[in-house]
NUPA-340141 format. One record per atom (N, C-alpha, C, O): residue in three letters; x, y, z; atom name. Coordinates in nm, 4 decimals, m for minus. Atoms other than C-alpha are relative to their C-alpha. Example, Ala and Ser with C-alpha at 12.3 -4.5 7.8 and 13.67 -1.06 7.14 Angstrom:
(r "ALA", (0.0890, m0.1190, 0.0000), "N")
(r "ALA", (1.2300, m0.4500, 0.7800), "CA")
(r "ALA", (0.0900, 0.1200, 0.0000), "C")
(r "ALA", (0.1936, 0.1181, 0.0665), "O")
(r "SER", (m0.0820, m0.1190, m0.0060), "N")
(r "SER", (1.3670, m0.1060, 0.7140), "CA")
(r "SER", (m0.0770, 0.1090, 0.0730), "C")
(r "SER", (m0.0261, 0.2198, 0.0899), "O")
% end
This chain:
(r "UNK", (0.0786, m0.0441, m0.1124), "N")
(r "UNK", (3.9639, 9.1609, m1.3836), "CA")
(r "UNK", (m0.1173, m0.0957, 0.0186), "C")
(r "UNK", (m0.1851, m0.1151, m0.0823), "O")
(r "UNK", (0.0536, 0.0667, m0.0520), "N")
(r "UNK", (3.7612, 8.9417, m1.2120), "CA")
(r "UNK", (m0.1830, 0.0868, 0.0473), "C")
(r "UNK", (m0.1854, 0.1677, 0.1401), "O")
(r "UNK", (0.1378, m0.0657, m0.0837), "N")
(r "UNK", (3.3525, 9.0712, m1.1331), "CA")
(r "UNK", (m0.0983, m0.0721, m0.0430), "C")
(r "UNK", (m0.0790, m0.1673, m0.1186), "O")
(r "UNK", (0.1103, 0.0536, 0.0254), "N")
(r "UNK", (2.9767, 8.9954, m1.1419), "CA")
(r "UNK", (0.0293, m0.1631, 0.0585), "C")
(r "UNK", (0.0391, m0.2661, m0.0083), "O")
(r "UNK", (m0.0027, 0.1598, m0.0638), "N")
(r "UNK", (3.0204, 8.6947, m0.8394), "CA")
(r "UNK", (m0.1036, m0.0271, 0.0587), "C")
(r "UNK", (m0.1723, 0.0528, 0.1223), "O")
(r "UNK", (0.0791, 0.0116, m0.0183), "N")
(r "UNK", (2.8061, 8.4807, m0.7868), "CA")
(r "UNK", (0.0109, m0.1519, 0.1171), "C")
(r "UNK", (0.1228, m0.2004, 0.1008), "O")
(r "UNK", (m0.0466, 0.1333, m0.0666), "N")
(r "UNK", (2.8071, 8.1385, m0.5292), "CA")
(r "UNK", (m0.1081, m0.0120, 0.0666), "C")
(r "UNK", (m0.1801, 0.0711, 0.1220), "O")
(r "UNK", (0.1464, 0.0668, m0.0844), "N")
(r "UNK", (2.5450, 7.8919, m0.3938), "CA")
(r "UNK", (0.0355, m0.1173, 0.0156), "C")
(r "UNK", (0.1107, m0.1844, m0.0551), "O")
(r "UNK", (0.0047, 0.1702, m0.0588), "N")
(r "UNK", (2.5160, 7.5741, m0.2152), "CA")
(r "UNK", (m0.0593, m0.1000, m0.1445), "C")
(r "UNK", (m0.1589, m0.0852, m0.2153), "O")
(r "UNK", (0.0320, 0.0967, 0.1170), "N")
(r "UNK", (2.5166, 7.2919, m0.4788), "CA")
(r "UNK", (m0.1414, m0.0840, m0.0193), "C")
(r "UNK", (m0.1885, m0.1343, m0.1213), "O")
(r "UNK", (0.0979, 0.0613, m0.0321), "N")
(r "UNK", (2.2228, 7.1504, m0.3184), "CA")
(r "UNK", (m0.1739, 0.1096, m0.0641), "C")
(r "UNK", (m0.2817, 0.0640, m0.1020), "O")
(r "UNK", (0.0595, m0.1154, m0.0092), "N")
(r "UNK", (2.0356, 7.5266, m0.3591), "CA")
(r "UNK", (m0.0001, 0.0648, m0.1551), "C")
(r "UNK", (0.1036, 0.0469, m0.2189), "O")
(r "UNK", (0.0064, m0.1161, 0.0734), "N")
(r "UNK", (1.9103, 7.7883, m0.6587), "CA")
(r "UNK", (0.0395, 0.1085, 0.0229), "C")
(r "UNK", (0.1009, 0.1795, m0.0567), "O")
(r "UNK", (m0.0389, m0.1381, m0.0434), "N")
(r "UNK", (1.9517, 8.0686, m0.4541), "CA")
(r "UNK", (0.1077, 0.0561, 0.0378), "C")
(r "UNK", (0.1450, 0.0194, 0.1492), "O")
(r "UNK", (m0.1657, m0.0643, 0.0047), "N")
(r "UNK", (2.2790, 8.2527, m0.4643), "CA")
(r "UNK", (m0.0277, 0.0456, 0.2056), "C")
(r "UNK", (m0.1294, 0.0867, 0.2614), "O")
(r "UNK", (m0.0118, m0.0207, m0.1365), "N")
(r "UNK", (2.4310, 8.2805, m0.0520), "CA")
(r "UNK", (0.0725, 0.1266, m0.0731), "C")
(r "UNK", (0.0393, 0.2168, 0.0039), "O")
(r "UNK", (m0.0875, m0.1063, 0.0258), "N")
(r "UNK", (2.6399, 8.5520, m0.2142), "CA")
(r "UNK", (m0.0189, 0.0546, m0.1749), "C")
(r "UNK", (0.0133, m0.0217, m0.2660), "O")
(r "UNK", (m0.0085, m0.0382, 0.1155), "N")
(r "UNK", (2.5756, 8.7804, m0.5310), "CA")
(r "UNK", (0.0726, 0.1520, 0.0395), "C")
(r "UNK", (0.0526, 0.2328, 0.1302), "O")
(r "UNK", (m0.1159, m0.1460, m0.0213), "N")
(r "UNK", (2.8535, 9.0737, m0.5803), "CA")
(r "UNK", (m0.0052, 0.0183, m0.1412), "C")
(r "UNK", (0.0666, m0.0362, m0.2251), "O")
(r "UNK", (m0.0213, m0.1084, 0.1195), "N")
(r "UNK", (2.7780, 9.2821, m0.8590), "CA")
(r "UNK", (0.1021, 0.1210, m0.0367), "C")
(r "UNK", (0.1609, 0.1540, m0.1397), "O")
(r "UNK", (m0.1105, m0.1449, 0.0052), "N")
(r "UNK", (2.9857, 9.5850, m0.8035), "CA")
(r "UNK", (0.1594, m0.0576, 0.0699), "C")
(r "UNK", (0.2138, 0.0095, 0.1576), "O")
(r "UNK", (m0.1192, 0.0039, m0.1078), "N")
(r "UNK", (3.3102, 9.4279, m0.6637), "CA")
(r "UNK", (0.0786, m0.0590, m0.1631), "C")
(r "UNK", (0.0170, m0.0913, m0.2647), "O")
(r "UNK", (m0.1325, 0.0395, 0.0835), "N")
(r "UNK", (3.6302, 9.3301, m0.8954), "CA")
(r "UNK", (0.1201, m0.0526, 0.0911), "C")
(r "UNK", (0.1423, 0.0013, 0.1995), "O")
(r "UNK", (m0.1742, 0.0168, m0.0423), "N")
(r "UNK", (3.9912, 9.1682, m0.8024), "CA")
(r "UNK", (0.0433, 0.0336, m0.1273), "C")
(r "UNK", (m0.0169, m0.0185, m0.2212), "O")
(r "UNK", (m0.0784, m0.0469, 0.0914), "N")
(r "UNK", (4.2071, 9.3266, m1.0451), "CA")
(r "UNK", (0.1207, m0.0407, m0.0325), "C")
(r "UNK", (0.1942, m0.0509, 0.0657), "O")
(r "UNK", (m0.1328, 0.0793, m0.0128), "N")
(r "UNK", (4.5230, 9.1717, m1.1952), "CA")
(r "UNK", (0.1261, 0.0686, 0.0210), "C")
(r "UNK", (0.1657, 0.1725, m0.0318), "O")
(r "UNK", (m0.1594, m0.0546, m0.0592), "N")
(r "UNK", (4.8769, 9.2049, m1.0118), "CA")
(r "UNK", (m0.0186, 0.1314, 0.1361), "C")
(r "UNK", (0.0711, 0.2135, 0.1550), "O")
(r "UNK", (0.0303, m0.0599, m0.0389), "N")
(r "UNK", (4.6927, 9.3948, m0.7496), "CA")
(r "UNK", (0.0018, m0.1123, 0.1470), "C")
(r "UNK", (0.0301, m0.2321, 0.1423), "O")
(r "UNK", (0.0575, 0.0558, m0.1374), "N")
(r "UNK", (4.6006, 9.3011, m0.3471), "CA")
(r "UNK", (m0.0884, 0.0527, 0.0579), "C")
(r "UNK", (m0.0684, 0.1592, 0.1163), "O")
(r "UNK", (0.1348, m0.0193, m0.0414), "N")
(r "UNK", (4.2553, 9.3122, m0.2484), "CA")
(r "UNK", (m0.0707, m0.0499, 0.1931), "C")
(r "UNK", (m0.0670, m0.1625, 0.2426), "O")
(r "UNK", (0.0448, 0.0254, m0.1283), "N")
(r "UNK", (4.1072, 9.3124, 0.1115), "CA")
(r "UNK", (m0.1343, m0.0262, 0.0138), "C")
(r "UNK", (m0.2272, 0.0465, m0.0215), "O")
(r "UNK", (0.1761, 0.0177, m0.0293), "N")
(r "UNK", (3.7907, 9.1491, 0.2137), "CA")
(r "UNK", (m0.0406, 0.0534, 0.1173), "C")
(r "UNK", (0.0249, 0.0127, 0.2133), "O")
(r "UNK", (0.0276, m0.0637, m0.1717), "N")
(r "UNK", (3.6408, 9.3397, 0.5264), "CA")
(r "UNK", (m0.1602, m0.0209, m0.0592), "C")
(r "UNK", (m0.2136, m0.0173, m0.1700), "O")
(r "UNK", (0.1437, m0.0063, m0.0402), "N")
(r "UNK", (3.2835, 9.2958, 0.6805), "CA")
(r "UNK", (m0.0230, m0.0397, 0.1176), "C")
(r "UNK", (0.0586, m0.0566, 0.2082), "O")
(r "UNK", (0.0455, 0.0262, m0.1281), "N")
(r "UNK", (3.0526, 9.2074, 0.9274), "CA")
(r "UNK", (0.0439, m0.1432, 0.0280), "C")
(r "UNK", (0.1123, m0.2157, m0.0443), "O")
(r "UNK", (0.0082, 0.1868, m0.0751), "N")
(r "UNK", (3.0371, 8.8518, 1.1464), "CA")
(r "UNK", (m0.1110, m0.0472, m0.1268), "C")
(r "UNK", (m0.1919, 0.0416, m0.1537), "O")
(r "UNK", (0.0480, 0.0771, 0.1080), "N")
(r "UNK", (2.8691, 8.6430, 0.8584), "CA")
(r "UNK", (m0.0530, 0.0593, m0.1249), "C")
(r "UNK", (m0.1519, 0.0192, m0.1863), "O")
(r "UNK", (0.0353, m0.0109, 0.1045), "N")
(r "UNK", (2.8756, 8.8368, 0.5904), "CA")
(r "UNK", (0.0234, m0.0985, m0.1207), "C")
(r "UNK", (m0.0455, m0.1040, m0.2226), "O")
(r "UNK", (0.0068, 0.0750, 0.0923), "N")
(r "UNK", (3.0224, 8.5725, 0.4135), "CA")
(r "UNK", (0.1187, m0.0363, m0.0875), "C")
(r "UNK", (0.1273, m0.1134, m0.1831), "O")
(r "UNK", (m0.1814, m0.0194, 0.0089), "N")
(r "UNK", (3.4330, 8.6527, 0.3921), "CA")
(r "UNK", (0.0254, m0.1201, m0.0389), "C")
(r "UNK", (0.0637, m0.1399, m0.1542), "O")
(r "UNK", (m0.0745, 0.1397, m0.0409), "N")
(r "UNK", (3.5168, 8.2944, 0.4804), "CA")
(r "UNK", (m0.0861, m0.0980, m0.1008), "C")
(r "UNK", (m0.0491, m0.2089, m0.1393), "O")
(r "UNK", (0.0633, 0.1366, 0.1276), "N")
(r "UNK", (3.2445, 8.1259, 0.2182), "CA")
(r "UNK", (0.0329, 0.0339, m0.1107), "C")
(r "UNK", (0.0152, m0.0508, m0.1982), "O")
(r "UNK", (m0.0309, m0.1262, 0.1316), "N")
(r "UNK", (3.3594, 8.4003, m0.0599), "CA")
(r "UNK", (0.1430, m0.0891, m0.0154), "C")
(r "UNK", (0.1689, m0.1564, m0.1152), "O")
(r "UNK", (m0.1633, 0.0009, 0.1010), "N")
(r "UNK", (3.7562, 8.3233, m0.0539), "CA")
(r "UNK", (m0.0238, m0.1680, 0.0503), "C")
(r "UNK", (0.0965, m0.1925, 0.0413), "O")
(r "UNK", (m0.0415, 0.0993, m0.0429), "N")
(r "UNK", (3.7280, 7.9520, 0.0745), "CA")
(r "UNK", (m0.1019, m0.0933, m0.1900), "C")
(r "UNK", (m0.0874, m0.2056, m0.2384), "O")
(r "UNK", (0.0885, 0.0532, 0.0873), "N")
(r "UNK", (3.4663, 7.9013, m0.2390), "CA")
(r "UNK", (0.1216, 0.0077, m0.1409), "C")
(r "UNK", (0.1645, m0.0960, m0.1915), "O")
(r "UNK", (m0.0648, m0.0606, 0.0745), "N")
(r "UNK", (3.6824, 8.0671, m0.4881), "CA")
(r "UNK", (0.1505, m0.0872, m0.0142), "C")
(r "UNK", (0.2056, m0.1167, m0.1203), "O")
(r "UNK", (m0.0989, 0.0552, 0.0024), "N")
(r "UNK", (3.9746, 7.8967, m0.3808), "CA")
(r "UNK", (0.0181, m0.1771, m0.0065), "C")
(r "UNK", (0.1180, m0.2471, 0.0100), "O")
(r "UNK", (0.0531, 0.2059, 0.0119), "N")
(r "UNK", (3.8246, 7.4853, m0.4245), "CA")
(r "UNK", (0.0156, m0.0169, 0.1481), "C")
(r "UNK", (0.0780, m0.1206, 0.1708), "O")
(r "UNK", (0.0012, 0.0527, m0.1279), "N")
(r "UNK", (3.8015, 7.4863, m0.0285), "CA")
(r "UNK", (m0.1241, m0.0423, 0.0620), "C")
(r "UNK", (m0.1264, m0.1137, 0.1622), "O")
(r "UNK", (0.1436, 0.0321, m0.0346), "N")
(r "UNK", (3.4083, 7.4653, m0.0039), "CA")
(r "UNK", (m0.0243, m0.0554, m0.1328), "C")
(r "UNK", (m0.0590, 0.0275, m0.2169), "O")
(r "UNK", (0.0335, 0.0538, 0.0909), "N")
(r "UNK", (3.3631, 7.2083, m0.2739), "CA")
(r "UNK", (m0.1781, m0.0469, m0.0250), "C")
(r "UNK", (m0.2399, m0.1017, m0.1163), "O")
(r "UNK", (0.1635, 0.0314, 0.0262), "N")
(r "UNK", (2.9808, 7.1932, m0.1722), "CA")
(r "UNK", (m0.1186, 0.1688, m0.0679), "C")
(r "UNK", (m0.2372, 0.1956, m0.0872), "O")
(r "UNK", (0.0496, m0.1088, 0.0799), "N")
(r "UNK", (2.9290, 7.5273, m0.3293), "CA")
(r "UNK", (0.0532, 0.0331, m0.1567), "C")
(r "UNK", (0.1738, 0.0286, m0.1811), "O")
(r "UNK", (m0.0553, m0.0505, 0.1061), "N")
(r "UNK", (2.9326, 7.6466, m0.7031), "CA")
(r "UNK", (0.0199, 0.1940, m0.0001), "C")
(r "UNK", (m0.0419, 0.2806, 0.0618), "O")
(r "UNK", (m0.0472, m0.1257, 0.0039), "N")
(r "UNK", (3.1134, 7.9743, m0.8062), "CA")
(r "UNK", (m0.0096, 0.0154, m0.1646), "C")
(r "UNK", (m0.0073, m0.0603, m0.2616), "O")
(r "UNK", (0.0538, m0.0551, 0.1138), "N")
(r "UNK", (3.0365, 8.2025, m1.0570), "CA")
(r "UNK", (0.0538, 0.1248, m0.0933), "C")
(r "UNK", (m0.0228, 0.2165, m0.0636), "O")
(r "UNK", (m0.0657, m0.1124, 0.0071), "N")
(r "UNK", (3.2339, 8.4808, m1.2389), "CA")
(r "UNK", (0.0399, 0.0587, m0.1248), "C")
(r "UNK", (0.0965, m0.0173, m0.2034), "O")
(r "UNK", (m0.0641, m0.0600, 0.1281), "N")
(r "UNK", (3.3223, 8.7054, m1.5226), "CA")
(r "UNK", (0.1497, 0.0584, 0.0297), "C")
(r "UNK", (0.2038, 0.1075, 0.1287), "O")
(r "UNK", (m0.1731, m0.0665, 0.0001), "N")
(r "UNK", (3.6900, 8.7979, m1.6412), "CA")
(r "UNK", (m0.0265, 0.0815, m0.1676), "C")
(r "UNK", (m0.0387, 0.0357, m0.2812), "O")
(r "UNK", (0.0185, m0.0941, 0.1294), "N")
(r "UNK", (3.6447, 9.0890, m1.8908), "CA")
(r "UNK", (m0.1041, m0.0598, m0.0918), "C")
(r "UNK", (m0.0888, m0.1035, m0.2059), "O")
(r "UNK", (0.1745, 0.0230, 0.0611), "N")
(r "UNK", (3.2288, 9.0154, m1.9508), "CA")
(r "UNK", (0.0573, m0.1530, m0.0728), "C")
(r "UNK", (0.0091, m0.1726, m0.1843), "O")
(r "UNK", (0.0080, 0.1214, 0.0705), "N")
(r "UNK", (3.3642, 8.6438, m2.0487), "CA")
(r "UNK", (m0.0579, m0.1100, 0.1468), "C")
(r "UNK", (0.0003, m0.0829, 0.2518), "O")
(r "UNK", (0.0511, 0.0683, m0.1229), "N")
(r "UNK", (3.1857, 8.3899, m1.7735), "CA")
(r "UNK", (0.1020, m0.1227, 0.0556), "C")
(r "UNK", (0.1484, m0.2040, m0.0244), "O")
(r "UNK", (m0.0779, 0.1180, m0.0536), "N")
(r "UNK", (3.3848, 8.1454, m1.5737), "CA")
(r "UNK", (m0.0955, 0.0119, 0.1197), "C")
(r "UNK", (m0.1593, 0.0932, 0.1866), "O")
(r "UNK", (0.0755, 0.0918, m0.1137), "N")
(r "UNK", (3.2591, 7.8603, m1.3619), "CA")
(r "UNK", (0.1330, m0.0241, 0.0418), "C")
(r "UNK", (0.2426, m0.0186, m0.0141), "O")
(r "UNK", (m0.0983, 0.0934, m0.0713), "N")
(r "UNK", (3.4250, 7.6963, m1.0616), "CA")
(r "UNK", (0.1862, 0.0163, 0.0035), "C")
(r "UNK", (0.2505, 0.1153, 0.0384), "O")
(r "UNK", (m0.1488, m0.0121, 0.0051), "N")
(r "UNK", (3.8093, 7.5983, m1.1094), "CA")
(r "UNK", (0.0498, 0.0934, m0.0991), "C")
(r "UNK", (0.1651, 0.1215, m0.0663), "O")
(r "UNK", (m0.0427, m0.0627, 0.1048), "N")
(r "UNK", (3.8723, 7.8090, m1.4076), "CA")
(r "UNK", (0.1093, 0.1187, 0.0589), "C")
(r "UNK", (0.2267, 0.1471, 0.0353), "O")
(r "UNK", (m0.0485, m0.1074, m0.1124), "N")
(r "UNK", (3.9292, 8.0847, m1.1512), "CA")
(r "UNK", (0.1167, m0.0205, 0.1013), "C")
(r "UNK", (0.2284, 0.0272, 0.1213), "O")
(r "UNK", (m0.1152, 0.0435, m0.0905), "N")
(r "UNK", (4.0552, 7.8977, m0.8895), "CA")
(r "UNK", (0.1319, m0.0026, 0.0221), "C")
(r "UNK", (0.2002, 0.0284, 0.1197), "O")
(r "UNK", (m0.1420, 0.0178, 0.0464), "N")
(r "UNK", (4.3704, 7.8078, m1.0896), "CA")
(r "UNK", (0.0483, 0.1467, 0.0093), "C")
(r "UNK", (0.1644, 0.1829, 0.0284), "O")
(r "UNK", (m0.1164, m0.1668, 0.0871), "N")
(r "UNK", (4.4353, 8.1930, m1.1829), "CA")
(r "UNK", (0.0140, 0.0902, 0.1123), "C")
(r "UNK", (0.0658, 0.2012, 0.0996), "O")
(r "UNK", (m0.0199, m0.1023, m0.1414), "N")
(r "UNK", (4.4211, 8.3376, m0.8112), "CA")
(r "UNK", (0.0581, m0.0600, 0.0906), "C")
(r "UNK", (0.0438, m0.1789, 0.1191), "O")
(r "UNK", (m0.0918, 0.0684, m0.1245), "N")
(r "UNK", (4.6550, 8.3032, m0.5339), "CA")
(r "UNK", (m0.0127, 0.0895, 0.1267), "C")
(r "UNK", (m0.0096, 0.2122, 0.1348), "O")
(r "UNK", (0.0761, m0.1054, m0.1154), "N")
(r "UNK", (4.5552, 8.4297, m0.2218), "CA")
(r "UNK", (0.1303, m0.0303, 0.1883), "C")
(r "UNK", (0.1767, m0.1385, 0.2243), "O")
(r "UNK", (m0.0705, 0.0102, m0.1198), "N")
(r "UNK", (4.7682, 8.4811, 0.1343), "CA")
(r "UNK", (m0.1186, 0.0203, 0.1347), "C")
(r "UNK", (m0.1470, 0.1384, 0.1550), "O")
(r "UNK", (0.0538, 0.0344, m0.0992), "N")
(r "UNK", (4.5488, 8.3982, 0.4297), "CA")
(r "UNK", (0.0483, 0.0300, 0.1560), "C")
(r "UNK", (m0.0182, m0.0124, 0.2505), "O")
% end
């Protein structure tokens, strides 16, 4: 299980996106819904190595993963 995300402009300290309470769960399908810029399209495009000018941030069962670690282990339909 995937939680505690975090992602910011590489250039930046300040997280554009911190998700404390959210999880993807494994062998499961998860829906992103929100407003006009909440941030959908910087969330799965970050996650997935498509916004390479942002770092990503994430625990998998309270262990921390950076960046690609993730990347590799999620497959996403668009």
């Amino acid at each position: 299980m995937i939680s505690n995300i975090s992602i910011h402009p590489k250039t930046m300290f300040k997280n554009a996106l911190n998700i404390q309470d959210f999880s993807f769960k494994s062998h499961t399908s998860t829906a992103i819904i929100g407003t006009n810029g909440a941030g959908k399209s910087t969330l799965i495009n970050t996650i997935l190595g498509i916004r390479s000018d942002y770092n990503f941030k994430a625990q998998n069962n309270n262990i921390p993963y950076h960046d690609n670690v993730i990347t590799q282990a999620i497959g996403s339909c668009l």
